[in-house]
C-alpha positions as CSV (number, residue, x, y, z in Angstrom):
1,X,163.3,100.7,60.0
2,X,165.4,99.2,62.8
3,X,164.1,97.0,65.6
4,X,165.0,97.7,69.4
5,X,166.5,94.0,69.9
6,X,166.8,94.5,73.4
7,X,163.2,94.3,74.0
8,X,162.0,92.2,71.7
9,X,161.2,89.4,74.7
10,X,158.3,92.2,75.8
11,X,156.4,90.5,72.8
12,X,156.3,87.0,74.6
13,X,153.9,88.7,77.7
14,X,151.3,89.3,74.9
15,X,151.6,87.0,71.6
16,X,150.0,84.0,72.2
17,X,151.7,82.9,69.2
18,X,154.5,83.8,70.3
19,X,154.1,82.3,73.4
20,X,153.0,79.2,71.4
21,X,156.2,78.9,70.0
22,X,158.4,78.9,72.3
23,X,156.5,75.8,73.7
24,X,157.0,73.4,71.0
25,X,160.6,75.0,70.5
26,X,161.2,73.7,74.2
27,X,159.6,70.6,73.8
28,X,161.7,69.9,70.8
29,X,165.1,70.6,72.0
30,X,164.0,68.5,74.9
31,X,163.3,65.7,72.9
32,X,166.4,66.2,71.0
33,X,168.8,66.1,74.0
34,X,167.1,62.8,75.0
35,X,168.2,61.6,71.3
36,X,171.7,62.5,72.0
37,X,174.3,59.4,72.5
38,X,175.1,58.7,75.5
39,X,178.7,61.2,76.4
40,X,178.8,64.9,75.8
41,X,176.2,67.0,74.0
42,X,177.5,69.9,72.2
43,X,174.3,72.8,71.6
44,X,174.4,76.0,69.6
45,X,172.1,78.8,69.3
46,X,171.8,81.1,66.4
47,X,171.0,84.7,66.9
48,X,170.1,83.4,70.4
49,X,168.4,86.0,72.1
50,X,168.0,85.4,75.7
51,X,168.2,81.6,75.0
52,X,165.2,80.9,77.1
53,X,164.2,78.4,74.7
54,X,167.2,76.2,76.0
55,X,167.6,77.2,79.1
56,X,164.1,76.2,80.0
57,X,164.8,73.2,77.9
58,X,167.8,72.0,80.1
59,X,167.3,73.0,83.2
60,X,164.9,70.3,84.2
61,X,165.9,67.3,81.6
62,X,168.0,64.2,82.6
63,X,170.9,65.0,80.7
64,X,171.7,68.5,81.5
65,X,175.0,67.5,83.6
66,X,176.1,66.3,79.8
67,X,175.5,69.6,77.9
68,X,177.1,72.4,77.2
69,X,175.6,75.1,75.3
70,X,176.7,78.2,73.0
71,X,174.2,80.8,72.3
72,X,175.7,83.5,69.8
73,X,173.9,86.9,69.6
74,X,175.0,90.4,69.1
75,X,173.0,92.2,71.3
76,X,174.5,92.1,75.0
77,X,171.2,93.4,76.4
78,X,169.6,90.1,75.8
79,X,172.9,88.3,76.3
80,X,173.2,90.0,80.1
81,X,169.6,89.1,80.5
82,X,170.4,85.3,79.4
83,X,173.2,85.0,81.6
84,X,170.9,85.6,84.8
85,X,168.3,83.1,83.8
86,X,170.8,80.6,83.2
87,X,172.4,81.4,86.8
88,X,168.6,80.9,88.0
89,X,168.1,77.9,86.6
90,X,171.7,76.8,88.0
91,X,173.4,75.8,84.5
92,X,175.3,79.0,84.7
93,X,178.5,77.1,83.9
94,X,177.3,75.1,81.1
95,X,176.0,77.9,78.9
96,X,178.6,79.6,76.9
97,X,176.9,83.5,76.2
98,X,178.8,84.9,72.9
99,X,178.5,87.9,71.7
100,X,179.6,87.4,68.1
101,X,177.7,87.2,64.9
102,X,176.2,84.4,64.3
103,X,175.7,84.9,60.4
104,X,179.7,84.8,60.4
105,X,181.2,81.0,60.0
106,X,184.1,82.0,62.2
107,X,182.0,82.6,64.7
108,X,181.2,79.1,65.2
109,X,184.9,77.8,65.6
110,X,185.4,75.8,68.5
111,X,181.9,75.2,68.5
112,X,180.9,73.0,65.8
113,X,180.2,70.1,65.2
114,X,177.2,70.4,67.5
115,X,174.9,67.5,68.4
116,X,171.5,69.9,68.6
117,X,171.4,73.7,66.5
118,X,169.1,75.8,67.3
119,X,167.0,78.3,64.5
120,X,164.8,79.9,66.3
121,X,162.9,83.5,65.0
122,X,166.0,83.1,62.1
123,X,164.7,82.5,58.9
124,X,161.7,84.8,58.7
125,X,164.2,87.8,59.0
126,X,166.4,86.5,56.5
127,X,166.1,86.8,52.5
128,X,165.2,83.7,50.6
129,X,168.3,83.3,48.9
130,X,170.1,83.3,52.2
131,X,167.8,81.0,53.9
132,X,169.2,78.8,51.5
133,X,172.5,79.5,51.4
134,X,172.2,78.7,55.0
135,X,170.9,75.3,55.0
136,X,173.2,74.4,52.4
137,X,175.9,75.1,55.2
138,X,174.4,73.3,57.6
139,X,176.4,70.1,57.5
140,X,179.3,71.6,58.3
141,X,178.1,72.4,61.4
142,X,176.6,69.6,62.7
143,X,177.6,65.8,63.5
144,X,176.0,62.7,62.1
145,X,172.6,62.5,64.0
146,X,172.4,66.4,64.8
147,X,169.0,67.8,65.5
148,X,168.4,71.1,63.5
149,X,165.4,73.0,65.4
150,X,163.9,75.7,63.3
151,X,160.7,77.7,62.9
152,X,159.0,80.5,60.2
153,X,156.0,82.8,60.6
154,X,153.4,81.4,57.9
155,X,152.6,84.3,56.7
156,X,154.8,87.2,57.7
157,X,157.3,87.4,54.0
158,X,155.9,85.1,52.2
159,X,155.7,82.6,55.2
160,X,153.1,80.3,53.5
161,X,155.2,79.9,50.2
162,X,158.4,79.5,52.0
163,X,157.7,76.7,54.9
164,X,157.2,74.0,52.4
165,X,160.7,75.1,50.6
166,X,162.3,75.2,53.8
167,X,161.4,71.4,54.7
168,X,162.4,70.2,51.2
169,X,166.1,72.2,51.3
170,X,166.7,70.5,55.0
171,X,165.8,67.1,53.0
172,X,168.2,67.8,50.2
173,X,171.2,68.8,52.4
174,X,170.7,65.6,54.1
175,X,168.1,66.1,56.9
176,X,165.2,63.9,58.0
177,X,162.1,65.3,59.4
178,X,161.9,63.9,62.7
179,X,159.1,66.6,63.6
180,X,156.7,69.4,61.8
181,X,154.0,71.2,63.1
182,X,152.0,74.6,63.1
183,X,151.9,76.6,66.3
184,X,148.9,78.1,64.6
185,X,147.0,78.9,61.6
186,X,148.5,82.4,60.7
187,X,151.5,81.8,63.7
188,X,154.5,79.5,63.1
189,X,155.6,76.4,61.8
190,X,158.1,74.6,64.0
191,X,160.1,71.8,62.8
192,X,162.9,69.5,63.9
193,X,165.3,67.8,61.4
194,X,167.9,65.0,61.6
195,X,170.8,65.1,60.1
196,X,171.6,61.7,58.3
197,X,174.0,63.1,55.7
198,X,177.4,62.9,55.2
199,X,178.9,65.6,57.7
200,X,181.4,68.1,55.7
201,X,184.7,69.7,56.7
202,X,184.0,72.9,58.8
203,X,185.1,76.3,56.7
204,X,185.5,79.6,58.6
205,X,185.3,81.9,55.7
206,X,181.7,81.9,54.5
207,X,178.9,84.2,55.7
208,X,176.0,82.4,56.2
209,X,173.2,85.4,55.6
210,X,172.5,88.8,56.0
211,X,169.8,89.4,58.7
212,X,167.7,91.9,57.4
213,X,164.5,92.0,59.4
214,X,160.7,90.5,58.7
215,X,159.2,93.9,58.8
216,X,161.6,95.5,56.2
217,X,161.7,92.1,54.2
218,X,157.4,92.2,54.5
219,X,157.3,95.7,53.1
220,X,159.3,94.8,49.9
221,X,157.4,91.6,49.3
222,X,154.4,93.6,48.5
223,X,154.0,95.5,45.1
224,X,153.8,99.2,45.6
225,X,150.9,101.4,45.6
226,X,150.0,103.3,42.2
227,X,151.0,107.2,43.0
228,X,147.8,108.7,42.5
229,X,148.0,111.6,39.5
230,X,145.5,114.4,38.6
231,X,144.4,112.4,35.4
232,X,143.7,109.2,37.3
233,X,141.8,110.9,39.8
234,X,139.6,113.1,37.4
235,X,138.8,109.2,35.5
236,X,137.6,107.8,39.2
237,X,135.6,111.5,39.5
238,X,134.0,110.7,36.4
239,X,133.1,107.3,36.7
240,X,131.0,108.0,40.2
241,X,129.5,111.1,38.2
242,X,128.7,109.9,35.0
243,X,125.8,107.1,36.0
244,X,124.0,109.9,37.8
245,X,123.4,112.2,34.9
């Protein structure tokens, strides 16, 4: 099952969670480029999208003539579509649209360290092995002081479960929490984590994850259905039958 990536944005018009989201995903990175020292301020996405998330997220804040942004996605659909809103907004020149894989370390050379990384509608599609994997990485991507802005459906592959494990990997590769919240009850959980570790040597080789997809991830959370046989259907024929004679 394979997802048509180059409309996936068509959700926002009607999930309010969605919608939701994207809100408090703004609002973080926008209090996360106001964290930044004073100087240049380096910003990655992973598995970008569009990057409306940033782009609404700098074009109105203080210290957009100091950032620079690289949003890595492999679907030039959504990149295309990026690159207009970003000329729209006027901060054409300051976002950097890649199309390269952002599960790939190598893709982030030249980039990293970054002073604010972006996770957004990531780690759901991932498995949990690899979300881990991940965050493990994650100091060798970002500087001392890096904001880390991440979310995960709640429920959607194990959602519930997961979101608590998430928050304590960020704390033990180094991370703070410098915000958490839930969109919504059965939505998302947002967070935004500091990093106050000890910054590690950049590596190109590793891959980062595999993104599979929620939906095919969600189908092979669940047990499988019983197949249904002759004899097992003759037992539940019997039981309804039986108290009536």
């Amino acid at each position: 099952m394979a997802h048509d990536w180059a409309c996936w944005h068509k959700h926002y018009d009607k999930s309010r969670p969605l919608q939701k989201r994207l809100r408090v995903v703004c609002a973080q990175i926008h209090e996360a480029l106001g964290e930044c020292a004073a100087g240049p301020i380096r910003v990655a996405s992973v598995c970008s999208g569009d990057g409306r998330d940033i782009i609404a997220a700098l074009s109105e804040h203080p210290r957009r003539a100091d950032a620079r942004a690289w949003l890595l996605d492999t679907n030039e659909e959504s990149l295309r579509r990026g690159r207009i809103l970003a000329a729209s907004a006027g901060i054409a020149e300051q976002m950097q649209f890649v199309p390269a894989d952002a599960s790939l370390a190598s893709s982030y050379a030249g980039i990293a360290p970054v002073d604010v990384l972006i996770v957004s509608g990531v780690l759901g599609h991932l498995r949990h092995a690899d979300v881990a994997q991940f965050i493990l990485h994650l100091p060798t991507l970002c500087r001392k002081g890096a904001s880390v802005i991440w979310n995960r459906h709640l429920v959607i592959h194990d959602g519930e479960a997961q979101v608590p494990v998430i928050r304590k990997q960020l704390f033990q590769a180094g991370f703070e929490e410098a915000h958490y919240e839930t969109a919504s009850q059965k939505g998302f959980a947002v967070g935004r984590a500091r990093f106050i570790g000890n910054p590690q040597a950049f590596n190109p080789d590793p891959r980062f994850f595999e993104f599979v997809g929620a939906d095919i991830l969600d189908g092979r959370s669940r047990e499988p259905r019983p197949k249904k046989t002759i004899w097992s259907q003759s037992r539940a024929l019997l039981r309804k039958i039986l108290p009536l004679l």
